[in-house]
C-alpha atoms as an extended CHARMM CRD file, in Angstrom:
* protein
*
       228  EXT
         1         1  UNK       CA             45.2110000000      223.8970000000      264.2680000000  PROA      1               0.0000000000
         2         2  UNK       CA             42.8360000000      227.0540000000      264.4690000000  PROA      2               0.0000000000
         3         3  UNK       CA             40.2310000000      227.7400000000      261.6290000000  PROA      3               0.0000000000
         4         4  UNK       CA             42.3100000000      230.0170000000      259.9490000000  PROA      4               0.0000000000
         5         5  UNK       CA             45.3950000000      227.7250000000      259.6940000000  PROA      5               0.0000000000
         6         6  UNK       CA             42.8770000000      224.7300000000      257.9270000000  PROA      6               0.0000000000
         7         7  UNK       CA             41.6560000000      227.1740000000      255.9610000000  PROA      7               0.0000000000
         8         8  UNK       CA             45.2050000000      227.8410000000      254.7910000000  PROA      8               0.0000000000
         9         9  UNK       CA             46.2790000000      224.5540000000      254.7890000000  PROA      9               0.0000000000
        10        10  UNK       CA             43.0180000000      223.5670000000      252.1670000000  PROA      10              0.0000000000
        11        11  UNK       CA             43.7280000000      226.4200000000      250.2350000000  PROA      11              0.0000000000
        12        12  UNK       CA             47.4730000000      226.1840000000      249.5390000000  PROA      12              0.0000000000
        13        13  UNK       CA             47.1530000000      222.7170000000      249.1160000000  PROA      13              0.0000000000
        14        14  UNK       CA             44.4660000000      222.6580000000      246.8060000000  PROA      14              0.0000000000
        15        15  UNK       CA             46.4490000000      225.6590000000      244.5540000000  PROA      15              0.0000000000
        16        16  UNK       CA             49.4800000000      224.0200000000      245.0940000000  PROA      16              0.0000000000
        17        17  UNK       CA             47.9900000000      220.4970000000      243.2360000000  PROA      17              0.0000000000
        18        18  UNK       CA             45.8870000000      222.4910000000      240.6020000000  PROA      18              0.0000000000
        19        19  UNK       CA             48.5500000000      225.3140000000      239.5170000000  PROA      19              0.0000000000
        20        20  UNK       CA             51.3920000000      225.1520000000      237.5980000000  PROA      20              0.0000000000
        21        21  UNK       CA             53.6860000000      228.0820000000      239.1940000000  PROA      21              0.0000000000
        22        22  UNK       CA             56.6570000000      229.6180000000      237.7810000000  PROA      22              0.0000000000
        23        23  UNK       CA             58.4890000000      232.8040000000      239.4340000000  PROA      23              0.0000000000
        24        24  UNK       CA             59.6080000000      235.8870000000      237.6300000000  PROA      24              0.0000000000
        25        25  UNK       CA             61.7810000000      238.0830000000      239.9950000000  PROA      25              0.0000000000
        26        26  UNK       CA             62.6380000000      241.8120000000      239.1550000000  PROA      26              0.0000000000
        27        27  UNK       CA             63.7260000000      245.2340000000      240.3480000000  PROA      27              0.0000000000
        28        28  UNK       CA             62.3050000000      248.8180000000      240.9270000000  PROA      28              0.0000000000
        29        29  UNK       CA             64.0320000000      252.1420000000      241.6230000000  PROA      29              0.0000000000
        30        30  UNK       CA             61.7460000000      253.3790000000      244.0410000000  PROA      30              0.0000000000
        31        31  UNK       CA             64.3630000000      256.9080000000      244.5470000000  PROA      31              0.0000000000
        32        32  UNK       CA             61.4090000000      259.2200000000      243.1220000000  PROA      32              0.0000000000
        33        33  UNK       CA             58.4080000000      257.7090000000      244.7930000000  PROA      33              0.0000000000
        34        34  UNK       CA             59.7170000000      257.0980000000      247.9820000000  PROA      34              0.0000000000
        35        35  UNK       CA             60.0070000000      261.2220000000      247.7320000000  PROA      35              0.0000000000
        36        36  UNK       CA             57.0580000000      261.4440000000      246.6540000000  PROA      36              0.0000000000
        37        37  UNK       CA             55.1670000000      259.0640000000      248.8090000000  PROA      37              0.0000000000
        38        38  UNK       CA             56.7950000000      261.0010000000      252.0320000000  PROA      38              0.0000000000
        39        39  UNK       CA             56.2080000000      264.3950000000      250.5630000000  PROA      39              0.0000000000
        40        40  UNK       CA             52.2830000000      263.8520000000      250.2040000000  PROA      40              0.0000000000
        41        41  UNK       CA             52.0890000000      261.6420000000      253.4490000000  PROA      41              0.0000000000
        42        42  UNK       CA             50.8320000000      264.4100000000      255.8490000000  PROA      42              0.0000000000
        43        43  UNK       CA             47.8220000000      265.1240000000      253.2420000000  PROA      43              0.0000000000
        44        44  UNK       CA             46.7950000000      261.3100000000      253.6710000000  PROA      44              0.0000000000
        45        45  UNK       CA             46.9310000000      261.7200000000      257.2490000000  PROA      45              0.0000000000
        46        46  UNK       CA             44.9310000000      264.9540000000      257.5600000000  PROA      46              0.0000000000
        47        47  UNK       CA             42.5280000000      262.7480000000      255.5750000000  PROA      47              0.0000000000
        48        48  UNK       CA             42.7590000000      259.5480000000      258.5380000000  PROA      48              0.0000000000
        49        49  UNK       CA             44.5190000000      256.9470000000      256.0870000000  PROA      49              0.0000000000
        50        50  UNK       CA             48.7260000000      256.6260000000      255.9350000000  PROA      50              0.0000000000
        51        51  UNK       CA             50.0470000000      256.7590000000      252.0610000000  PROA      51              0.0000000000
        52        52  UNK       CA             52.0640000000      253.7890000000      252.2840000000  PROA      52              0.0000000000
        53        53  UNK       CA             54.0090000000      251.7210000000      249.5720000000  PROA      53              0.0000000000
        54        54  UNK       CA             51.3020000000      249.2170000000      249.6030000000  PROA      54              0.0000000000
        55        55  UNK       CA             48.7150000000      251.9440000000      248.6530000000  PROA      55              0.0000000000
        56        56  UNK       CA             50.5240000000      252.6630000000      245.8390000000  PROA      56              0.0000000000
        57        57  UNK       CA             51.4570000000      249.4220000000      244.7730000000  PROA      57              0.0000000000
        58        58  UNK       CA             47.6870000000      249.1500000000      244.5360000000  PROA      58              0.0000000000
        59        59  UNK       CA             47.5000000000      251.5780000000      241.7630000000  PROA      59              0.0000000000
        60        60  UNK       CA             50.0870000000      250.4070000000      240.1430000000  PROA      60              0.0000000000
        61        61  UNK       CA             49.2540000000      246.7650000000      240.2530000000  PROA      61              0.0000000000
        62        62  UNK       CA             45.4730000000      247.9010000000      238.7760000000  PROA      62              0.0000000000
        63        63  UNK       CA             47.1570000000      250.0100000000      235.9220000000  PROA      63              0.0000000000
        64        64  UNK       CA             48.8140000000      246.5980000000      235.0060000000  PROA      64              0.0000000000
        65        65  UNK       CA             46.3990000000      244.4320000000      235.2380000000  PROA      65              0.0000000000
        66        66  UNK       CA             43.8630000000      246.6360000000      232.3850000000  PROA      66              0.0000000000
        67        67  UNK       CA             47.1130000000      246.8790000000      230.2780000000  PROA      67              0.0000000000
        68        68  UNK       CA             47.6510000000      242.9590000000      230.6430000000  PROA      68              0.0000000000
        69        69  UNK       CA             44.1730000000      241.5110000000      231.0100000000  PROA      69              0.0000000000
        70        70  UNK       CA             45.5560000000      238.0910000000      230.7050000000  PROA      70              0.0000000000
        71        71  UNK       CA             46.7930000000      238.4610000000      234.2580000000  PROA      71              0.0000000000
        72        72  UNK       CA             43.1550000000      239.6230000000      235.5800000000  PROA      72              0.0000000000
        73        73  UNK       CA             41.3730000000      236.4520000000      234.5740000000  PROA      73              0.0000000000
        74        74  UNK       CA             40.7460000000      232.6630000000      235.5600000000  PROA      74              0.0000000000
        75        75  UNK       CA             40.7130000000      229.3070000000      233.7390000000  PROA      75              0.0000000000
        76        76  UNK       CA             37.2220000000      227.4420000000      233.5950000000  PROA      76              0.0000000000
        77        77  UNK       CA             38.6420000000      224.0330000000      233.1830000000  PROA      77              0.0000000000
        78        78  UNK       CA             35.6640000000      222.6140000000      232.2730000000  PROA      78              0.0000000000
        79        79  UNK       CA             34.4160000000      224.8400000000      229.6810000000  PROA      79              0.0000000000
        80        80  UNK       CA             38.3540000000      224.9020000000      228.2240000000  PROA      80              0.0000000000
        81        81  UNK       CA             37.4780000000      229.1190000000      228.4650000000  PROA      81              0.0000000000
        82        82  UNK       CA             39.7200000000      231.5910000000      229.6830000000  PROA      82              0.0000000000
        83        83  UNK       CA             37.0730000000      234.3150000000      232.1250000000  PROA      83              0.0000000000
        84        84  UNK       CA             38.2100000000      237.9400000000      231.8140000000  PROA      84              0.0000000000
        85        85  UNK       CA             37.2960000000      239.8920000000      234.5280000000  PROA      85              0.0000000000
        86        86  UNK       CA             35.7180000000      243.3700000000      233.8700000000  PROA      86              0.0000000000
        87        87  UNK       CA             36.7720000000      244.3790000000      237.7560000000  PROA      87              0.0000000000
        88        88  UNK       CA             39.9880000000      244.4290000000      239.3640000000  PROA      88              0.0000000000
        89        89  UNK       CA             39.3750000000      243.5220000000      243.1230000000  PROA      89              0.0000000000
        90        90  UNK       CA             43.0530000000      242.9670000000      244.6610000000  PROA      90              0.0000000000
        91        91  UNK       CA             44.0290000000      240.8930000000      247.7080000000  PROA      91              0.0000000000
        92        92  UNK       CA             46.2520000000      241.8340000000      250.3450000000  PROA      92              0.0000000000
        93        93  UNK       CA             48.1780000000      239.5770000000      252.5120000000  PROA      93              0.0000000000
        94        94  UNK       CA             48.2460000000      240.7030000000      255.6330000000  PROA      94              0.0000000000
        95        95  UNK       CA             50.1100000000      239.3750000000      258.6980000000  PROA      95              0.0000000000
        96        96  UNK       CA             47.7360000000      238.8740000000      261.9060000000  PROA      96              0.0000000000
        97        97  UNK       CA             48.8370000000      237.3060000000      265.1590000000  PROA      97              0.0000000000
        98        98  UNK       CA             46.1940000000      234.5250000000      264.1410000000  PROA      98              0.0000000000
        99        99  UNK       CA             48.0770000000      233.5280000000      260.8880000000  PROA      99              0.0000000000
       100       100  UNK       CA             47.7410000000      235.0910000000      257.2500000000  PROA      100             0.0000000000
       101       101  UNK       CA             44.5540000000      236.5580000000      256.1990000000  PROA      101             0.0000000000
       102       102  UNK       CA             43.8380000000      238.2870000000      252.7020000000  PROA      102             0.0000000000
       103       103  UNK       CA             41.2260000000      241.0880000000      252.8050000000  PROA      103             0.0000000000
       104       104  UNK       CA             40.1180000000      242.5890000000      249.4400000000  PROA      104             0.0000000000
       105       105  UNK       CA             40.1530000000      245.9040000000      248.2000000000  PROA      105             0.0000000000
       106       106  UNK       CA             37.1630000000      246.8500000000      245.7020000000  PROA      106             0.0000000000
       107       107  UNK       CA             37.3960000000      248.4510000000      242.1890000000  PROA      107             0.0000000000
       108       108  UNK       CA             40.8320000000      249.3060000000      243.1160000000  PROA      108             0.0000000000
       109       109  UNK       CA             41.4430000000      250.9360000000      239.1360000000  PROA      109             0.0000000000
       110       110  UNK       CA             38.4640000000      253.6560000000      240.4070000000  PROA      110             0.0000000000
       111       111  UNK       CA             40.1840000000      254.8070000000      243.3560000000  PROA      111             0.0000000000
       112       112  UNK       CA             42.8830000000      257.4110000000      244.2420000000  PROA      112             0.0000000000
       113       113  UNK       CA             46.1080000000      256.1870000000      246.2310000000  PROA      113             0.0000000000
       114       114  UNK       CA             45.0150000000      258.2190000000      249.0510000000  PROA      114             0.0000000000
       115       115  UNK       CA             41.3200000000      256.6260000000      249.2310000000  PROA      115             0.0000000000
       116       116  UNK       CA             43.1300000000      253.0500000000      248.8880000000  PROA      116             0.0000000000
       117       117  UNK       CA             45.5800000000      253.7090000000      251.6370000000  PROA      117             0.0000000000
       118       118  UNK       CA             42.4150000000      254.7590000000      253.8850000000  PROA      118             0.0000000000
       119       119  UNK       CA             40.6710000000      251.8200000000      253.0170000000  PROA      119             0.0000000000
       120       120  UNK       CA             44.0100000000      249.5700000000      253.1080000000  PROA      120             0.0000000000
       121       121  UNK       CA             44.3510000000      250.8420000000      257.1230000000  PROA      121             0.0000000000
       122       122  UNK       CA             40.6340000000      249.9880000000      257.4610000000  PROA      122             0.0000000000
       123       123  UNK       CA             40.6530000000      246.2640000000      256.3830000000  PROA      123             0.0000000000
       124       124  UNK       CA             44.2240000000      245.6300000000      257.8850000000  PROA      124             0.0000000000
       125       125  UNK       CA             43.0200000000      246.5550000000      261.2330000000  PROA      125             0.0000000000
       126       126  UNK       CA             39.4600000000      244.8820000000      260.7960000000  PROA      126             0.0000000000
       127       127  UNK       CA             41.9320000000      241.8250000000      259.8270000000  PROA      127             0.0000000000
       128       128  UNK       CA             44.3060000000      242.3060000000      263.0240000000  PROA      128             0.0000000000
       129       129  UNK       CA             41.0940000000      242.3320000000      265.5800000000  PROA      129             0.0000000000
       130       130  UNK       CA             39.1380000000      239.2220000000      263.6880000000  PROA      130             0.0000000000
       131       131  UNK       CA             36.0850000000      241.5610000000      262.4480000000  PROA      131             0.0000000000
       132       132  UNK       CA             36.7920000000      240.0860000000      258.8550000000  PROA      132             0.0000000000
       133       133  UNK       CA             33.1880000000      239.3230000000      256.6420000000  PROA      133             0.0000000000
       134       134  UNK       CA             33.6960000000      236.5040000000      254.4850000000  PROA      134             0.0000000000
       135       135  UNK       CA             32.2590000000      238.3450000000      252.1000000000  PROA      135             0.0000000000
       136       136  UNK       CA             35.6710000000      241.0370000000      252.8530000000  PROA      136             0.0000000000
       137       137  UNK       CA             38.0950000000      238.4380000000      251.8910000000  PROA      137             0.0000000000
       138       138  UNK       CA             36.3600000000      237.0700000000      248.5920000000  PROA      138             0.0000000000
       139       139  UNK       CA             36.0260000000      237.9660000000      245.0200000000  PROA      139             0.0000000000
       140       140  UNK       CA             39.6520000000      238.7720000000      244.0230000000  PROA      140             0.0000000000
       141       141  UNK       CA             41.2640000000      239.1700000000      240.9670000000  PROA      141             0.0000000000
       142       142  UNK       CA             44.9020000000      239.5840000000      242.0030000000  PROA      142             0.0000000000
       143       143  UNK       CA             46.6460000000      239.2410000000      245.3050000000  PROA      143             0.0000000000
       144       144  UNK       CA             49.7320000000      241.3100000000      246.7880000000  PROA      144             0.0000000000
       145       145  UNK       CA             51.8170000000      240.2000000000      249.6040000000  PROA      145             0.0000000000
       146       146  UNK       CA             54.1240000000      242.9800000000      250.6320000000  PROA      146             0.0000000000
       147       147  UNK       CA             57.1810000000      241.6890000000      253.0200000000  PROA      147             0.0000000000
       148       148  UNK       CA             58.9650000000      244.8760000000      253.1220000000  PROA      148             0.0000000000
       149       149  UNK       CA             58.5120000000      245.9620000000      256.3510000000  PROA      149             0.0000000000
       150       150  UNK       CA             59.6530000000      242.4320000000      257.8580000000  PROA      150             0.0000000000
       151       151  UNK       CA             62.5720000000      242.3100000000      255.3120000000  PROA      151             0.0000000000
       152       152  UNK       CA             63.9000000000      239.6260000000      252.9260000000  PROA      152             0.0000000000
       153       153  UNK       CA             65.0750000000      239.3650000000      249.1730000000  PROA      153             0.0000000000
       154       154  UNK       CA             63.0200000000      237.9860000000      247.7150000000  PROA      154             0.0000000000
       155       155  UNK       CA             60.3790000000      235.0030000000      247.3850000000  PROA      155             0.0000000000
       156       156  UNK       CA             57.9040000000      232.9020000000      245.7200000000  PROA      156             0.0000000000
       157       157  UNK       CA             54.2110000000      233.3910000000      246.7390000000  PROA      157             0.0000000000
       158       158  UNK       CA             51.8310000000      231.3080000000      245.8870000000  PROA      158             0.0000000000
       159       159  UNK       CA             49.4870000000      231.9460000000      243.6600000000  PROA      159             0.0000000000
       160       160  UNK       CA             45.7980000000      232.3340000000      245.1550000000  PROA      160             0.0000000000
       161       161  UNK       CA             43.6770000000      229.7610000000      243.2960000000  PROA      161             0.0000000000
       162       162  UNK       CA             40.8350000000      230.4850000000      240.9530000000  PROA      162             0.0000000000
       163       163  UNK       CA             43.4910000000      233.6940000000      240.7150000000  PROA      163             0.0000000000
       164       164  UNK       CA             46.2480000000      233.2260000000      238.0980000000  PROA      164             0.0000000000
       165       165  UNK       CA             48.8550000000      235.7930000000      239.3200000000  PROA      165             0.0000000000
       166       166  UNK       CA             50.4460000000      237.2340000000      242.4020000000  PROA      166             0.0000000000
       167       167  UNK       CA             52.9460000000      239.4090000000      243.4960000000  PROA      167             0.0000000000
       168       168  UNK       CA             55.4270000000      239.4110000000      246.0860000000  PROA      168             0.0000000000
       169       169  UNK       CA             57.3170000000      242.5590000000      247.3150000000  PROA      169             0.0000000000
       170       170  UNK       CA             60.2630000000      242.6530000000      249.7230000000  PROA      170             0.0000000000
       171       171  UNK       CA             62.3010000000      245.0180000000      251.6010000000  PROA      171             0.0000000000
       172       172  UNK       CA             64.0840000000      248.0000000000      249.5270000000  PROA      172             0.0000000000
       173       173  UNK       CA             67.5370000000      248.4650000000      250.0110000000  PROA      173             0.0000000000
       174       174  UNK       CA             69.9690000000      251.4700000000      248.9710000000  PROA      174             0.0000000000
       175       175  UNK       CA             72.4080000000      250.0910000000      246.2260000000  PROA      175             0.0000000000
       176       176  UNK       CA             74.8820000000      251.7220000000      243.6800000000  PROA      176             0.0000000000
       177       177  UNK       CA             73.6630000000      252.2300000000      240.2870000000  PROA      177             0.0000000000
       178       178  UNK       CA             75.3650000000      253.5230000000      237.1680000000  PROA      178             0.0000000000
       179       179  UNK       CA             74.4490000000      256.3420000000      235.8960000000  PROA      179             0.0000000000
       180       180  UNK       CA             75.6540000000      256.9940000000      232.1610000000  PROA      180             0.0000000000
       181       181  UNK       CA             75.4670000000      260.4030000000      231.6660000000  PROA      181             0.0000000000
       182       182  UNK       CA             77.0920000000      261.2550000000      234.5780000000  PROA      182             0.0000000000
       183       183  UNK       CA             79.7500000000      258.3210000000      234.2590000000  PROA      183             0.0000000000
       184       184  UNK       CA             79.7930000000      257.0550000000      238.3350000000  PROA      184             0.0000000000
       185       185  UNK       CA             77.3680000000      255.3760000000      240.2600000000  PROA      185             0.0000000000
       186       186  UNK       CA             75.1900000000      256.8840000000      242.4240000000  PROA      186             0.0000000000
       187       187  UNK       CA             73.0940000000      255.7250000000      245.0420000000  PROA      187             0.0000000000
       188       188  UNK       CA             69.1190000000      254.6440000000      244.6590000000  PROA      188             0.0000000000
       189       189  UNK       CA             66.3510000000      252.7350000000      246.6650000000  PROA      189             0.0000000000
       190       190  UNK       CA             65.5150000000      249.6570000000      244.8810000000  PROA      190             0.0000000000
       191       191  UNK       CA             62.8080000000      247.7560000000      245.5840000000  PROA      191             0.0000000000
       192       192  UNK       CA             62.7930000000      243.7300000000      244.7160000000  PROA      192             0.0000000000
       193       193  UNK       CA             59.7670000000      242.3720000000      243.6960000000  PROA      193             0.0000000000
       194       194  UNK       CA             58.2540000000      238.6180000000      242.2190000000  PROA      194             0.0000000000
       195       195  UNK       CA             55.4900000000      237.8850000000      240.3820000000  PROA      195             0.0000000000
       196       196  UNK       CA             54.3550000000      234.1010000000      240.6540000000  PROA      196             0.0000000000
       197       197  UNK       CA             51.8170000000      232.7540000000      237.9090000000  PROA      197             0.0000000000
       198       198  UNK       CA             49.5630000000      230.3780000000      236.3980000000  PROA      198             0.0000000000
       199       199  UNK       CA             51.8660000000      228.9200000000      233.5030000000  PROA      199             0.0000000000
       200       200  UNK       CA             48.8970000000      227.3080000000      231.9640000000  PROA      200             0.0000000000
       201       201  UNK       CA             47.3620000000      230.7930000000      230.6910000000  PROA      201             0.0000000000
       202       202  UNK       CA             51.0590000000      233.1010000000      231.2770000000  PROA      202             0.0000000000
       203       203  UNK       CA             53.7900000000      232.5850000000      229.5660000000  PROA      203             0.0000000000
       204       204  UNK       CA             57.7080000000      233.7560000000      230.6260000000  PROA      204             0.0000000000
       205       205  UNK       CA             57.4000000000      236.6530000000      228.1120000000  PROA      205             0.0000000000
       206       206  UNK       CA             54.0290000000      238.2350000000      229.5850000000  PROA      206             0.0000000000
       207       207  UNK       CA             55.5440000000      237.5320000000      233.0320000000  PROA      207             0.0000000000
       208       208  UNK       CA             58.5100000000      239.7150000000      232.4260000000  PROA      208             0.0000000000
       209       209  UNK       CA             56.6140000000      242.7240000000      230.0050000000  PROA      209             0.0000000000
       210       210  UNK       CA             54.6740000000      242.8530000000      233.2670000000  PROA      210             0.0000000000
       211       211  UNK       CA             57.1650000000      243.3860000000      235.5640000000  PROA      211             0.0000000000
       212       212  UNK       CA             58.4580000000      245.8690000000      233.3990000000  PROA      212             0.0000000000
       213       213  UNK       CA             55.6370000000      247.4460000000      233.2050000000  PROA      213             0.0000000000
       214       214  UNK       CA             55.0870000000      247.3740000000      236.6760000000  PROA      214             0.0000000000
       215       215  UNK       CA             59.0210000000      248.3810000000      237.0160000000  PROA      215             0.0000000000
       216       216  UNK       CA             58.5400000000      251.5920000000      234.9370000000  PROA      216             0.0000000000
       217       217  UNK       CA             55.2810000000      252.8450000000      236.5980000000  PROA      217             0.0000000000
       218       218  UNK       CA             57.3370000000      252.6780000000      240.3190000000  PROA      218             0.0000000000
       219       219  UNK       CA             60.3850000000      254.2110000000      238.7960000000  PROA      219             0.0000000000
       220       220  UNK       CA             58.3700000000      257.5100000000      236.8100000000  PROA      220             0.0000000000
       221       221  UNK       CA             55.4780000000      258.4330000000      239.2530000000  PROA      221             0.0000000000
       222       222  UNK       CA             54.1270000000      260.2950000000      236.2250000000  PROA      222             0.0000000000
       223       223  UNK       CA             53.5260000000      256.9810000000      234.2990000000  PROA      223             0.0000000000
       224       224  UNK       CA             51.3080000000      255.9730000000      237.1770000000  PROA      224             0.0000000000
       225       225  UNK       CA             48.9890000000      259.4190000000      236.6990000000  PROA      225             0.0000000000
       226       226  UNK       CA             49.5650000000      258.9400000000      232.6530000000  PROA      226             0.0000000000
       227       227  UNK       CA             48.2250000000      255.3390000000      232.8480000000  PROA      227             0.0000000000
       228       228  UNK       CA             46.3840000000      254.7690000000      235.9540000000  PROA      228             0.0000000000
């Protein structure tokens, strides 16, 4: 094995033993920011970062974790404490020919999407050419593993011990959705998403009202400005 598959073997093992995990899987109608997120695209570039769905899963992943703080913190087992965090640092899975590494992004609820996607493009390719610090993959709060651009339906990440959530995103798909007021269905880009967590600290409830929440700020790009 190399270093970075013991390293994953020791660290999904030990989660694995400590955690608890139950899934929650939802949907997002990603119609609007899709537009959106193509629209504004060439101003990322002209500023040398890409605005992708990632970068804006960022935001929207730091807006829910200061509405939920439950899903921002860590169990100290021995103390019998539940740690807030007063930071949101958020992990990204990202696929190298070496195996799976997770960089961290940095006071991710301070930043613009278009600074995130700049620095997301940074780390990812520091990750691809094994330039990683350890210090660059440490210190997260929340992780998110985004599968869309492979494909898939869904599925279960694991969540990234001392961390108590994370979520999983997979590829969005055009599908037919009603539309009431108009009385037919009409056709929208819907993005599946999962959300795997700690059950010891989150219950089923919180699990869902944050996928919701998460849900509604994809779906209404104004949400994201309103609370983000």
């Amino acid at each position: 094995m190399s270093g970075i598959r013991r390293a994953t073997v020791r660290s999904m093992a030990q989660a694995w033993s400590l955690v608890p995990m139950v899934t929650q899987f939802d949907k997002a109608d990603v119609t609007e920011m899709e537009a959106l997120r193509k629209k504004y695209g060439p101003r990322a570039e002209k500023k040398g970062g890409k605005l992708t769905m990632t970068a804006i899963l960022l935001k929207v992943a730091a807006a829910a974790l200061k509405a939920f703080p439950k899903f921002n913190a860590s169990i100290d087992t021995a103390s019998n404490e539940v740690v807030f965090k007063d930071y949101i640092h958020i992990g990204v899975a990202v696929d190298t020919p070496t195996g799976l590494l997770v960089p961290v992004i940095r006071d991710v609820d301070k930043k613009g999407v278009i600074q995130l996607g700049l620095e997301l493009g940074e780390i990812a390719a520091k990750a691809r050419d094994r330039k990683l610090t350890p210090e660059e993959m440490q210190g997260a709060s929340f992780t998110i593993s985004n599968l869309g651009g492979i494909g898939g339906t869904g599925f279960t990440p694991i969540v990234n011990w001392p961390e108590v959530a994370i979520m999983g995103v997979s590829r969005s798909s055009m599908e037919p959705v009603w539309n009431a007021e108009k009385g037919e269905f009409e056709p929208r880009n819907i993005m599946p998403f999962s959300l795997t967590y700690d059950h010891r600290l989150i219950d089923g409830a919180d699990a869902a009202r944050f996928c919701r929440f998460v849900a509604e700020m994809l779906e209404d790009p104004f949400l994201l400005g309103f609370e983000g």
